[in-house]
C-alpha positions in Angstrom: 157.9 67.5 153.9 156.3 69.8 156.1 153.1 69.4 158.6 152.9 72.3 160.4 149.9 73.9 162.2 149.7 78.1 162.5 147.7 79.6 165.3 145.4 82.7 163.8 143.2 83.0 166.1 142.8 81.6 170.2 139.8 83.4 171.3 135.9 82.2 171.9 132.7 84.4 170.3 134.8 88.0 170.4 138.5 89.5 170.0 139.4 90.1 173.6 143.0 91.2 174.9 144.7 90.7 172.0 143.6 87.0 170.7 141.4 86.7 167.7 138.7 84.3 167.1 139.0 81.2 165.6 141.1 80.0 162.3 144.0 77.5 161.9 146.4 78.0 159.1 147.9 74.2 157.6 150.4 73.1 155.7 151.0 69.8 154.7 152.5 68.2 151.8 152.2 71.0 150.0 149.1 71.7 150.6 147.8 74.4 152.3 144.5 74.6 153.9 142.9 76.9 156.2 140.5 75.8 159.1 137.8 78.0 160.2 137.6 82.2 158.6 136.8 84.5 161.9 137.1 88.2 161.7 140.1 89.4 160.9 141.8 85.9 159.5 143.3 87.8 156.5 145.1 90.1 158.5 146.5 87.8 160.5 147.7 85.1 157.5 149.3 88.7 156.4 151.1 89.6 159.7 152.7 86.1 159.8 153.5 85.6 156.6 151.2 83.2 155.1 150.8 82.6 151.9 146.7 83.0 151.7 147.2 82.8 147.9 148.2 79.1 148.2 145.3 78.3 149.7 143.0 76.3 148.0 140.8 74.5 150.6 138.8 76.1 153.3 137.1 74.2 156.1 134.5 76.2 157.9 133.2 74.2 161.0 129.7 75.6 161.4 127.9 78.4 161.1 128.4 80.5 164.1 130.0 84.0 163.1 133.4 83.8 165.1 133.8 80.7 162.8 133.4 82.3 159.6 132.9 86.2 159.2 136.2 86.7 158.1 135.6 84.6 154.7 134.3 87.5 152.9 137.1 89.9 153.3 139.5 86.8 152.6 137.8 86.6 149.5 137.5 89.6 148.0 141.4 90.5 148.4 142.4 87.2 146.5 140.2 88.4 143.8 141.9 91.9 143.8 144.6 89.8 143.9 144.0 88.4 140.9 143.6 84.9 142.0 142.4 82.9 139.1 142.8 79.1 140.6 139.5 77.4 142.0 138.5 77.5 145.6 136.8 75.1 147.4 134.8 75.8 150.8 133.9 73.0 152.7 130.9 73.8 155.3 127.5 72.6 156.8 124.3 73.8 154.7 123.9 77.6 153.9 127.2 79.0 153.6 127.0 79.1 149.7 123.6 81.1 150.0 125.4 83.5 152.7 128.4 84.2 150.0 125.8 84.5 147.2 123.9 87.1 148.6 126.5 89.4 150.0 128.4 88.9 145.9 124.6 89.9 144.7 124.0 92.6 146.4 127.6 94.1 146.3 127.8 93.3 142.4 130.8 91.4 142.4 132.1 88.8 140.0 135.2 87.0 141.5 138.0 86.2 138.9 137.8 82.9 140.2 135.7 79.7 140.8 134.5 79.1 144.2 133.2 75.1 145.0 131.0 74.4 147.4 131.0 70.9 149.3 128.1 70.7 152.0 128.7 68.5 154.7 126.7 65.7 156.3 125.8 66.5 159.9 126.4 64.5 162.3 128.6 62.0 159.7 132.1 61.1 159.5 132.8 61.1 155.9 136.2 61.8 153.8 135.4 65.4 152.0 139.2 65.6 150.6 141.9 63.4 149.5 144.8 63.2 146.9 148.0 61.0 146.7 149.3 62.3 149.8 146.6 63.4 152.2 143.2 62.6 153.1 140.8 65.0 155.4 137.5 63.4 156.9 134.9 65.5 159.2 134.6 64.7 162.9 131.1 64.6 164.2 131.1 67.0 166.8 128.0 68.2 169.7 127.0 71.7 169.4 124.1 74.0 169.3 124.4 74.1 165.1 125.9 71.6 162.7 128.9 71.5 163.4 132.3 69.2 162.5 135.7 69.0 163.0 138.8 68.1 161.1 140.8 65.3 160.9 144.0 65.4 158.4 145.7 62.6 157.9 148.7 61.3 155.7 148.7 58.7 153.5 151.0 56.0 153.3 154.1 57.0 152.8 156.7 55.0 150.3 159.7 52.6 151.7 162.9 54.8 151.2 165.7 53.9 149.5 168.9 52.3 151.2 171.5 54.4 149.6 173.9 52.5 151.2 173.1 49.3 149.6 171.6 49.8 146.7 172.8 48.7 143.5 174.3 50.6 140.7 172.8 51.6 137.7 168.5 50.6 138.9 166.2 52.5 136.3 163.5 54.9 137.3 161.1 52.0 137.2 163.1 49.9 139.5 163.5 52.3 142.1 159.7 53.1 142.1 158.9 49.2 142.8 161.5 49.5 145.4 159.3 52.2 146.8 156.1 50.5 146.8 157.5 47.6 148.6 158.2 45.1 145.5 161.0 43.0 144.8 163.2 43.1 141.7 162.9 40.3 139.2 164.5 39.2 136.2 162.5 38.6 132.7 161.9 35.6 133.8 160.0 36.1 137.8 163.0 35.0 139.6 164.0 37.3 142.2 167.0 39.5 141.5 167.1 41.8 144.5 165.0 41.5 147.8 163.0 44.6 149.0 163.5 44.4 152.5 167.4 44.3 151.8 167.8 47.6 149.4 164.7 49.8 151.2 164.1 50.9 154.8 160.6 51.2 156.4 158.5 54.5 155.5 158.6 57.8 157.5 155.5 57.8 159.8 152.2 59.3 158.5 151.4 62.4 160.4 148.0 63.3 162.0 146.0 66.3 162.9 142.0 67.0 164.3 140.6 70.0 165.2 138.2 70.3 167.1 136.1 73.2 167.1 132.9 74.3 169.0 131.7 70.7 170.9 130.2 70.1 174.6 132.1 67.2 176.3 131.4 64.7 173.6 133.3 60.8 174.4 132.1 59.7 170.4 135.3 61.0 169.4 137.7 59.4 171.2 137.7 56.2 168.8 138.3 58.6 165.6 141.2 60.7 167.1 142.6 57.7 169.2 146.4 58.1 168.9 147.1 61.2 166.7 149.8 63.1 166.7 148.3 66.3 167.4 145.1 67.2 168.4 143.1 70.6 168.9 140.2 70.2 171.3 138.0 73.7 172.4 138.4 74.6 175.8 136.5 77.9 176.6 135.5 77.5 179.9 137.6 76.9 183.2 135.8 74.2 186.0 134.6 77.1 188.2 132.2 78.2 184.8 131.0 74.2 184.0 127.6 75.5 184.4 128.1 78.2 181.6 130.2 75.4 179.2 126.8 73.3 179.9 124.5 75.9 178.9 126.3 77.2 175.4 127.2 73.3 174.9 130.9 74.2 175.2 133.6 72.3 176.6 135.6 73.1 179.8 139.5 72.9 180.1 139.0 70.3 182.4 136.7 68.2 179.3 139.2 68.8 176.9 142.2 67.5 178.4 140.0 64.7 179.8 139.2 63.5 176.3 143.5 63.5 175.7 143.8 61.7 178.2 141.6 59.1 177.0 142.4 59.2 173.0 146.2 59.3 173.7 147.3 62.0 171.0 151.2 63.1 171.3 150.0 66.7 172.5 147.1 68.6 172.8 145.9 72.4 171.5 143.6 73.9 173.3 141.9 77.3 172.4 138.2 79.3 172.0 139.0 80.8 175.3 136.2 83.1 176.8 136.5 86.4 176.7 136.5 86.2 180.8 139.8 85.0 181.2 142.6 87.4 180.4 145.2 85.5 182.4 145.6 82.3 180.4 148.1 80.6 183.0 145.3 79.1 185.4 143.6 77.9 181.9 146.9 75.6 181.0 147.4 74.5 184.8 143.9 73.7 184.8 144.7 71.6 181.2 147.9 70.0 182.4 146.4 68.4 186.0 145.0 66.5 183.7 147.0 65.9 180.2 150.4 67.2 180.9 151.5 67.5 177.4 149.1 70.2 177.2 149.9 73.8 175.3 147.8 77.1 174.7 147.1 77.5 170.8 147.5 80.7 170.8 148.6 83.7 167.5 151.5 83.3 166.1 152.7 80.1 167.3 153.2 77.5 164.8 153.3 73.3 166.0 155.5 71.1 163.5 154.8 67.6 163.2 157.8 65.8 163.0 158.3 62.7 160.6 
């Protein structure tokens, strides 16, 4: 099954030379969630080809607009749309009032439920899971509330041997074979060993975002080892000073907390609108974590199983 990761949006507080502020399009296990809502997210999940109307879980990580003032818009076209499935909104305290006064005051009545799930600042706390997945906030250090993202898989099931399995196993039997049990007979004794017919599970895939943070070393424990992780890098060295006072992170931070949590690769993004050559920006990145790459429109990152 798929894990992939969709760049919307690359830039920091304002569109600048093409990039878009922030918003992360996600699909795994068939599910499909979007991270962050900036301006113009909708058009973007429409110039590559997203399917917005699968989306059923939206993660807004705080309350600064370049993290969410696209949400409206998003909203009112899956109404016209004629979504009628739930939607849930995940996000620090005052979003709900936000989308309750601008549906007041335009009076709208969307054809479908919207659920709102406030989180816990400054908490790490699971906020989604099902059979397959599981998504848990990453305290993060900024001048709001603010999280990140960490989505995980679950444990996946042992995989048949095809090569060595038996003829004529029911339904049942294959399932145990999954779940790591061995076959028995009506009377306990063992018929067929697990670790003979079954190979070991595909990997469980890992992905964090994280959004708006100063250089913040409390994360490195959570995110230790991931497969992919997205860390803000709006600032280069030469601008520490200006990362310091908006309690941003520079390129330099970012890759220094890779380098220290170990994922496979590292996304970084929220560039400042003062750099239009990105190419010092990754240099910068990769002195330091060389697996290191720009997160920038358009560009999707699989995660391979």
């Amino acid at each position: 099954m798929a894990f992939k990761i969709t760049i919307l949006g690359s830039s920091g507080a304002v569109p600048a030379y093409g990039r878009m502020p922030s918003a992360q399009f996600i699909e795994v296990e068939n599910n499909y969630f979007l991270i962050d809502c900036a301006e113009g997210a909708q058009l973007q999940l429409m110039k590559f080809d997203l399917h917005m109307h699968r989306i059923d879980h939206i993660f807004i990580s705080h309350l600064h607009g370049d993290h969410y003032l696209g949400l409206m818009g998003l909203l009112f076209t899956l109404h016209l749309n004629k979504r009628k499935n739930d939607l849930h909104i995940y996000s620090h305290k005052g979003l709900d009032e936000i989308i309750t006064l601008q549906l007041k005051y335009s009076k709208s009545a969307l054809n479908y439920k919207i659920i709102f799930h406030q989180l816990t600042p400054g908490k790490k706390e699971v906020i989604f899971e099902n059979k397959f997945v599981m998504v848990e906030t990453i305290p993060l250090l900024h001048k709001l509330d603010c999280s990140g993202f960490l989505i995980r898989e679950k444990q996946k099931p042992r995989r048949i041997d095809k090569e060595m399995l038996p003829q004529n196993l029911s339904i049942l039997q294959l399932n145990k074979l999954k779940a790591g049990e061995d076959l028995l007979d009506e009377v306990g004794n063992v018929l067929y060993r697990n670790d003979k017919l079954t190979l070991p599970p595909r990997k469980s895939r890992s992905y964090a975002y994280c959004s708006d943070t100063q250089y913040f070393e409390d994360i490195i424990e959570q995110i230790r080892d991931i497969d992919v992780l997205y860390h803000e890098a709006t600032f280069m060295e030469e601008d520490a000073d200006k990362a310091l006072e908006t309690r941003h992170s520079t390129v330099k931070q970012a890759a220094t907390i890779a380098m220290k949590a170990q994922p496979t690769r590292l996304l970084i993004g929220h560039f400042s609108a003062r750099y239009k050559d990105l190419l010092p920006v990754i240099d910068e990145a990769k002195r330091v974590f060389q697996n290191t790459y720009l997160a920038l429109e358009g560009e999707t990152f699989t995660i391979e199983d």
